[in-house]
PADREN-566607 format. One record per residue: residue in three letters; x negated, y, z of N, C-alpha, C in turn. Coordinates in steps of 0.001 Angstrom, whole numbers, plus 500000, padded with zeros to 6 digits. Example, Ala and Ser with C-alpha at 12.3 -4.5 7.8 and 13.67 -1.06 7.14 Angstrom:
BEGIN
ALA486810494310507800487700495500507800486800496700507800;SER487150497750507080486330498940507140487100500030507870;
END
This chain:
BEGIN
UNK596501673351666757596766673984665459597641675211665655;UNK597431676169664961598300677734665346599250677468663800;UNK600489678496663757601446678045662582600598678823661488;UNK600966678422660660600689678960659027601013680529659139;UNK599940681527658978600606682905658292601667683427657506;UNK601941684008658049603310684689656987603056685165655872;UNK603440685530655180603726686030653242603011687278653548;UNK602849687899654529602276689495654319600639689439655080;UNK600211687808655614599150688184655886598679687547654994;UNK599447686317654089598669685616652755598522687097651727;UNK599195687502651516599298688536650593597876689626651090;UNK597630689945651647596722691061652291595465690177652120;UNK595482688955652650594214688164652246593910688010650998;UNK594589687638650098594852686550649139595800687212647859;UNK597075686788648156597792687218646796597564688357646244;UNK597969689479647199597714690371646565596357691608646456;UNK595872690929647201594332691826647848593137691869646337;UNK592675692707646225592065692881644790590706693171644797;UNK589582693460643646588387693799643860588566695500643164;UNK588225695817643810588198697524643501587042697961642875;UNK586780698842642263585833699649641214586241700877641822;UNK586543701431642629586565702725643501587148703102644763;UNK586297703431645381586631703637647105586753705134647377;UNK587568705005648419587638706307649872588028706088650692;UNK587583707357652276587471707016653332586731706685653582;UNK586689706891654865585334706525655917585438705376656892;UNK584423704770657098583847703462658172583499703590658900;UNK584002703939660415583023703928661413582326702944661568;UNK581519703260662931580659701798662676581269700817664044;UNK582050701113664305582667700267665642583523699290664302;UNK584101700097663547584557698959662143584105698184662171;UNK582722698594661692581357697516660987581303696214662280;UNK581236696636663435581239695911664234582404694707664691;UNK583554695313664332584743694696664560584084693366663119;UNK584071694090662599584146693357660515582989691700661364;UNK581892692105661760581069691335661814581465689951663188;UNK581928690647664033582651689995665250583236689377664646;UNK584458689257663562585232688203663004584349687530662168;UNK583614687887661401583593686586660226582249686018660691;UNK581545686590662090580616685498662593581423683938662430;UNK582297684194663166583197682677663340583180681631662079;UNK583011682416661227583430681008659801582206679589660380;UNK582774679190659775582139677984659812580319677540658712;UNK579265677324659354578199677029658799577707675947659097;UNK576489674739658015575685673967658356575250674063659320;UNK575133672723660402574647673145661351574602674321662627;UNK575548675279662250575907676492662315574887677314662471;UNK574144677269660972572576678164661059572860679625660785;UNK574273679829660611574704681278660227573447682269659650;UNK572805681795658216571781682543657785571864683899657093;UNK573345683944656945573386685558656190572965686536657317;UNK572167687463656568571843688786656927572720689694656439;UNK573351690786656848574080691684656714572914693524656717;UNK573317694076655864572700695404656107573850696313655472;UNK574419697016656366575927698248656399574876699739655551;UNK574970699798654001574719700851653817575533701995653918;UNK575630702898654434576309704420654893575839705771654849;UNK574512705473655310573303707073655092573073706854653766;UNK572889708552653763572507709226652001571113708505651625;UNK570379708260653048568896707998652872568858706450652252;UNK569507705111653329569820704264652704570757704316651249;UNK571860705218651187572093704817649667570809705289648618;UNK570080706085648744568867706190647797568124705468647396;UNK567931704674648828566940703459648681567638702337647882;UNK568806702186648278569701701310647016569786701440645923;UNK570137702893645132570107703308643934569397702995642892;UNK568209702977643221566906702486641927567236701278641656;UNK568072700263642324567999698855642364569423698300641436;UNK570269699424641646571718699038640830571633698965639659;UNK572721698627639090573090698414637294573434700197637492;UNK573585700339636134574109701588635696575652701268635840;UNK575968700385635193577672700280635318578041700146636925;UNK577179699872637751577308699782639283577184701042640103;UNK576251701986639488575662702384640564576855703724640818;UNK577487704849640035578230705739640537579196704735642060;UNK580266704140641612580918703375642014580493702828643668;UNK579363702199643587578610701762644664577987703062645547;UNK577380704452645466576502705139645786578387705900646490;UNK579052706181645718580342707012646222581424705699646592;UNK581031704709647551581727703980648260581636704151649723;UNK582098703981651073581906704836652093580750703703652460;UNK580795702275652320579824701683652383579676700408651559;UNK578835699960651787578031698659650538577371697919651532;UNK577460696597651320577124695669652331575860694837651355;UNK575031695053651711574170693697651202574273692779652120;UNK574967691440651344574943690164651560573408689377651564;UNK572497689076652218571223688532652043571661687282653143;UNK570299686382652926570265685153653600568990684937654135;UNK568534684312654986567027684253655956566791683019655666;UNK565920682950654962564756681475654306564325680989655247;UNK564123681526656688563476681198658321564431681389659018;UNK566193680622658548567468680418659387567217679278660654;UNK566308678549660197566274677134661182565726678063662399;UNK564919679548662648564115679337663306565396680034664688;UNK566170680474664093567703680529665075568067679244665793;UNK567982677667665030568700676825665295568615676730666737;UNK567368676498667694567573676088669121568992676758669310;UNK568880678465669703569742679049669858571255678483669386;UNK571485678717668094572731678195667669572941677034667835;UNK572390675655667850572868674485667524572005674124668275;UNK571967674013669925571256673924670934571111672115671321;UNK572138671412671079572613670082671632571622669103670896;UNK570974669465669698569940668763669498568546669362668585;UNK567636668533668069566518669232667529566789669796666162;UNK567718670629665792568130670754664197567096671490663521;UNK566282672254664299564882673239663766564505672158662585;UNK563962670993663596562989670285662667563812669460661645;UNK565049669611661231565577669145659751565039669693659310;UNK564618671518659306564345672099658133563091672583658046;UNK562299673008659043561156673688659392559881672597658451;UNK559315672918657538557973672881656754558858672135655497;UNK560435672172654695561006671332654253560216672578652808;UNK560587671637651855560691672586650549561187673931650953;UNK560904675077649702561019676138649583562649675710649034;UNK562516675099648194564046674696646966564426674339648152;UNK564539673474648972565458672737650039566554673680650462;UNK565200674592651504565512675483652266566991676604651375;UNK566221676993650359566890678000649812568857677534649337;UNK569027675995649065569947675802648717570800675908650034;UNK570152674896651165570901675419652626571169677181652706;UNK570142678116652613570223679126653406571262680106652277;UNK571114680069651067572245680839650081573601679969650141;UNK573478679116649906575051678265650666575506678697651366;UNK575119678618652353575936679083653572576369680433653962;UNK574607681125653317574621682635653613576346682469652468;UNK576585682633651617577462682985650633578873682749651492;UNK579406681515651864579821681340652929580306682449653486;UNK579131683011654100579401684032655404579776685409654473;UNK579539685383653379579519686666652443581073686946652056;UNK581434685110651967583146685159651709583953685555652779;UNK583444685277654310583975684719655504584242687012655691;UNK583081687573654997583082689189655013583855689437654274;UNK584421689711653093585801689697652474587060689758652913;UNK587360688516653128588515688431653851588635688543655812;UNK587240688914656344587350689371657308587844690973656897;UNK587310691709656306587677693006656062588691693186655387;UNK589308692413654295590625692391654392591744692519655453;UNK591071691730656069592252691230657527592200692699658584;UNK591115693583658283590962694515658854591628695760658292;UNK592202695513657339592808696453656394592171697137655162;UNK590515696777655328589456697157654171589346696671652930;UNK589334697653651668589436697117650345588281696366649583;UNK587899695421648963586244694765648925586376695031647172;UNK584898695158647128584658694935645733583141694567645486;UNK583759692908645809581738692568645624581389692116644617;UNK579606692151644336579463692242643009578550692058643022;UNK577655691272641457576314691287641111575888692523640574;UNK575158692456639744574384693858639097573850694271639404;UNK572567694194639838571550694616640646570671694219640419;UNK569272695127641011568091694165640931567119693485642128;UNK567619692146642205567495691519643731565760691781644180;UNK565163691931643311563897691916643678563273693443644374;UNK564457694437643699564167695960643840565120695780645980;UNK566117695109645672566860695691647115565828694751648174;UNK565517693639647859564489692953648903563460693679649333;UNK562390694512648382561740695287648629561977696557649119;UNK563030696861649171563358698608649442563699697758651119;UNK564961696763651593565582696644652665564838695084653218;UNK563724694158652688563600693105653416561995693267653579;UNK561606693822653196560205693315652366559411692908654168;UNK558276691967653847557797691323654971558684690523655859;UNK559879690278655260560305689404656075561300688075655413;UNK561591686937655815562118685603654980563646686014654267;UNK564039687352654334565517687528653907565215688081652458;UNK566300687167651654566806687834650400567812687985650231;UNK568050689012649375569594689485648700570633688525648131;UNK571267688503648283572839687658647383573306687860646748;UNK574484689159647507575047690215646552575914691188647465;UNK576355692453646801576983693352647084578408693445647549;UNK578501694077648631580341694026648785580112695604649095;UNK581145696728648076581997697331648274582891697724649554;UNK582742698756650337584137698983651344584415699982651419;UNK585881699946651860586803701448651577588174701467651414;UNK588852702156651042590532701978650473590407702432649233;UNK590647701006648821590593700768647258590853701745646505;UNK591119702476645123592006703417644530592440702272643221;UNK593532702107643746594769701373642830594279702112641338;UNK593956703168640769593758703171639425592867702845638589;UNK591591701966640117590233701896639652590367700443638859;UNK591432699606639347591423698261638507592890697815637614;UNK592328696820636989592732696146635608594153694838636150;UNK595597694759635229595953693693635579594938692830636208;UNK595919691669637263595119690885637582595180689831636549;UNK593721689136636431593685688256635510594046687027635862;UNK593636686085635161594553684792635551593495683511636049;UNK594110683013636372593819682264637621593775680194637394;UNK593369679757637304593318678219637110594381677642637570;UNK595100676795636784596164676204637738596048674661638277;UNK596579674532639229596267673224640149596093672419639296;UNK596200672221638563595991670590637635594787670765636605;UNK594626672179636732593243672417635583592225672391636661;UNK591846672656637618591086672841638689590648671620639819;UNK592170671245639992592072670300641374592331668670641055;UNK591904667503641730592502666384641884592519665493643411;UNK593549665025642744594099664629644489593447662709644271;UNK592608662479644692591979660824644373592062660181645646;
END
């Protein structure tokens, strides 16, 4: 076991870390790479690690994104240095040898329901979508992920012919502190949790 984080890396994760409605600055892509190197690690079923990741950055890819956003999304998202589609692979098992080598885990899932499949592979993918958050937090990057979109428009522009669909959007950049609202409030342990 390693000790508990200190107050300034809970805070950077957690307390005080926010969802932003406006970015600046730039991402290299050795970033992108660092970003993905950490939050491979989270923890998955089986460890089928089904999220797909796609780093939008080119003018060309943000275009192809554009038709697909909300209006209340799209300035915001198009002038962010990048936008992550969060997607998940419906054909995650076909990784398993690879990942989860020690036994036959393919065939839990391979010819299972479509519904089956999909609750494993967005689970987890989501998972890995959170595990991107606070990996880029930890990297010093501001997140602002989000629905509003049209999942059927970004599958087709960034998946089409292949088992991956969309999730949702993450935002990256350094936040601009004027882009958001008090923080709102939060459930408290006894409205939320029980200890049985």
């Amino acid at each position: 076991m390693f000790s508990p984080l200190n107050d300034t890396a809970l805070d950077q994760l957690f307390r005080t870390a926010r969802t932003y409605n406006a970015f600046s600055g730039e991402i290299d892509d050795a970033t992108l790479h660092r970003l993905y190197d950490l939050l491979k690690f989270g923890p998955t079923a089986a460890n089928a690690c089904p999220a797909r990741f796609v780093f939008v950055k080119s003018a060309e890819a943000k275009a192809k994104l554009a038709p697909a956003l909300d209006a209340g999304n799209r300035d915001k998202t198009l002038a962010a240095p990048v936008t992550v589609i969060v997607g998940y692979d419906m054909a995650f098992y076909d990784k398993l040898p690879v990942l989860f080598p020690h036994t036959d885990a393919r065939s839990w899932f391979a010819g299972k329901p479509e519904a089956a499949l999909e609750t494993v592979a967005l689970r987890n993918g989501s998972l890995q979508g959170a595990y991107l958050i606070l990996a880029a937090r930890s990297l010093g990057l501001d997140t602002g992920p989000m629905s509003g979109f049209d999942n059927a428009k970004v599958d087709e522009a960034f998946f089409a012919g292949t088992a991956i669909r969309s999730n949702f959007l993450v935002n990256l950049g350094k936040g601009d502190t004027s882009s958001i609202f008090p923080r709102s409030p939060r459930l408290g342990f006894d409205e939320a949790c029980l200890i049985a």
